[in-house]
N, C-alpha and C positions, 0 to 999 in steps of 0.2 A: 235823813234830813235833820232829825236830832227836832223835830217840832209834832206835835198832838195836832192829829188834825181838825182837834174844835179850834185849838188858834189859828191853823190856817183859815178856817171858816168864818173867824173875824173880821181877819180883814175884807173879807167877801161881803160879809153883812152890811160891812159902815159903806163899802160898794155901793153894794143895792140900795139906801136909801135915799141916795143923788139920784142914782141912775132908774130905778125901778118907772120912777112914775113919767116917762116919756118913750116907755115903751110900749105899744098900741095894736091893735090888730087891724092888717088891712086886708080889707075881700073885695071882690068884684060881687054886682049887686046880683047876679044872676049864681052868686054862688054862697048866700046867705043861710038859704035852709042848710046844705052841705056843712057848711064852715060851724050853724051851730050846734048840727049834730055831734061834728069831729070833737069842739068845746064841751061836751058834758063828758064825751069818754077820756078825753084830756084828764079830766078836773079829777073824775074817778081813779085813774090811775095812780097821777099825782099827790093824791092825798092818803093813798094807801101805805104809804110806805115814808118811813122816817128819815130824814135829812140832816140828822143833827153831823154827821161824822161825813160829810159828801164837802165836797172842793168847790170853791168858787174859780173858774177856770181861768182866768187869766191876770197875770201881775202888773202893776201900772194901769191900770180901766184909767181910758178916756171918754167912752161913750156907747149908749145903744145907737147904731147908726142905721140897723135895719131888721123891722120887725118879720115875724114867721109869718106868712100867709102868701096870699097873693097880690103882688103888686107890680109896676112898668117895670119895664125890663133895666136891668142895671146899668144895661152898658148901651143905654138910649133906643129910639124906633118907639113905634104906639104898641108894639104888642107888649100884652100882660104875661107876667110868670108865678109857679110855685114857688115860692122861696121857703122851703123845707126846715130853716133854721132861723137862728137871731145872732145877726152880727155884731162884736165888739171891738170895739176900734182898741189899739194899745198900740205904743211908738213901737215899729219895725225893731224885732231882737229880742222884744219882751219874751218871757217864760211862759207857756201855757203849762197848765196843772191838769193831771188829770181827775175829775170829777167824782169817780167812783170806782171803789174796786174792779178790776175785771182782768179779762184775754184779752189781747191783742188780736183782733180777727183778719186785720187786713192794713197792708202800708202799701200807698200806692201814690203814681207822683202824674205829669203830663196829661191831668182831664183838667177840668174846669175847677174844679177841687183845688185843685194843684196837688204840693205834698200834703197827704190828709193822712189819718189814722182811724182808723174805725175800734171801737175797743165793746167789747161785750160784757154785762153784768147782771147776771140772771137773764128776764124777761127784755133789759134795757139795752139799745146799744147806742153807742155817742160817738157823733165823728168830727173831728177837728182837721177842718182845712184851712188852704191858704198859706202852710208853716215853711218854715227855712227847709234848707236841707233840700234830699235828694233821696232814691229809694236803689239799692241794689241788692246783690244778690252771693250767699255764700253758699257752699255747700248744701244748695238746694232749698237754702230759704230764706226771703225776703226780708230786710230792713231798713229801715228809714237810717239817715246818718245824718247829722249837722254838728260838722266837726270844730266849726267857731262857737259851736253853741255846745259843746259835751256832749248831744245827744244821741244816742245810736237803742234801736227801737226795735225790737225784734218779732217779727210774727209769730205769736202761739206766749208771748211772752206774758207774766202774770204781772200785773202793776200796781200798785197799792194809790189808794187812796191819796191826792195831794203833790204826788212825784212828779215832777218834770219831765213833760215830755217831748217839746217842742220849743220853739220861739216863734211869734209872729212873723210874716213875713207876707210875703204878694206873689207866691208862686199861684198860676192858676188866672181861671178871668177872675180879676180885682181891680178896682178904680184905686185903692190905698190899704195901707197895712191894717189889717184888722183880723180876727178871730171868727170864721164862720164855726157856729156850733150845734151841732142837729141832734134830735134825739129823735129813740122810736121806745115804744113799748108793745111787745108781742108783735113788731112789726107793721105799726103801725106810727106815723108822725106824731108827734107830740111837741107843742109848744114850747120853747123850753124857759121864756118868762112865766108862765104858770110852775115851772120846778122851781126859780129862784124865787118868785114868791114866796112858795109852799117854805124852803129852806127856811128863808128869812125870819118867815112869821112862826118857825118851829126853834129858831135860833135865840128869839125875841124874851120866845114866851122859857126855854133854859135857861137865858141869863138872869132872868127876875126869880125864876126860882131859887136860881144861884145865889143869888144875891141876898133873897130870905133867910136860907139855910147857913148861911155866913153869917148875917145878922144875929139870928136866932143864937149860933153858936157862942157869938161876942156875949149876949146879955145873960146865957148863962156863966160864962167865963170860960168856958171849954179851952184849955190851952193846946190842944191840939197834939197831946203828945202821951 
């Protein structure tokens, strides 16, 4: 891609400062003790582990349009649901990134998902549905294809950091084009506004470092070479 993935994480950052603070947690009230148990193992996880070199996952952000937890069902009626992930709207075509190092564990098309991607990294695995494309099969093994969009996705496939892996689309139940994005850790859900928090405020606090250490170099005259 010929880019450092702290630049890509840039542009994620100046993201999240519009976007962070309208993202919210909704529970049902019989599911408050639960929800804030799941919240400290969350926050635990999260915080363990360093963000500076992780992906903001999608290009063009217009919006959080639906937070993690459980809220009415999407696509109408009074029953309530899990909603396992947090949704980001981006115009249909947009490029999804992938988040973080890993395996490709699974491409798969025709659920409610739609075409999604499940990708594994250590303890974490992150799955992006709703995307363009289609899932087939060669020589006995599964990949995603979106041929207007470059992308051909292979299961067992190793991905780095930042790489395209998808575009936005509405395959799947979706009311509009957006990015559903779920995370787990050790197999368990995980918020994934508490990760771009966590990123953010670890993104925040390198660039002021940065920024020192540049300074610092300027008033000794450090030419740099």
């Amino acid at each position: 891609m010929g880019q450092r993935p702290q630049r890509l994480l840039a542009s994620g950052a100046t993201l999240l400062l519009f976007g962070l603070s309208i993202v919210s947690f909704s529970t049902l009230l019989t599911k408050i003790e639960t929800v804030t148990a799941r919240e400290v193992k969350q926050r635990q996880a999260t915080r363990s582990n360093a963000w500076l070199a992780a992906s903001f996952p999608v290009e063009n952000f217009q919006a959080y349009t639906s937070p993690f937890g459980y809220r009415p069902s999407a696509t109408g009626g009074a029953n309530w649901e899990f909603h396992g992930g947090l949704d980001i709207a981006a115009p249909q075509g947009s490029y999804i990134r992938n988040w973080w190092a890993g395996t490709v564990i699974k491409v798969a098309d025709r659920t409610a998902c739609g075409t999604h991607i499940v990708i594994k990294s250590g303890e974490w695995e992150h799955t992006y549905c709703h995307m363009e494309g289609h899932v087939e099969t060669a020589n006995g093994r599964r990949y995603l294809i979106d041929r207007a969009g470059g992308i051909q996705i292979w299961e067992g496939q190793v991905i780095p950091t930042g790489m395209r892996i998808g575009r936005v689309g509405m395959t799947g139940r979706t009311t509009g084009p957006h990015l559903h994005w779920g995370l787990k850790y050790a197999n368990n859900y995980v918020d994934p506004a508490l990760v771009l928090r966590e990123m953010f405020t670890q993104q925040q606090i390198a660039t002021r470092e940065s920024k020192i250490v540049i300074q610092e170099s300027k008033n000794r005259g450090d030419s740099g070479y």
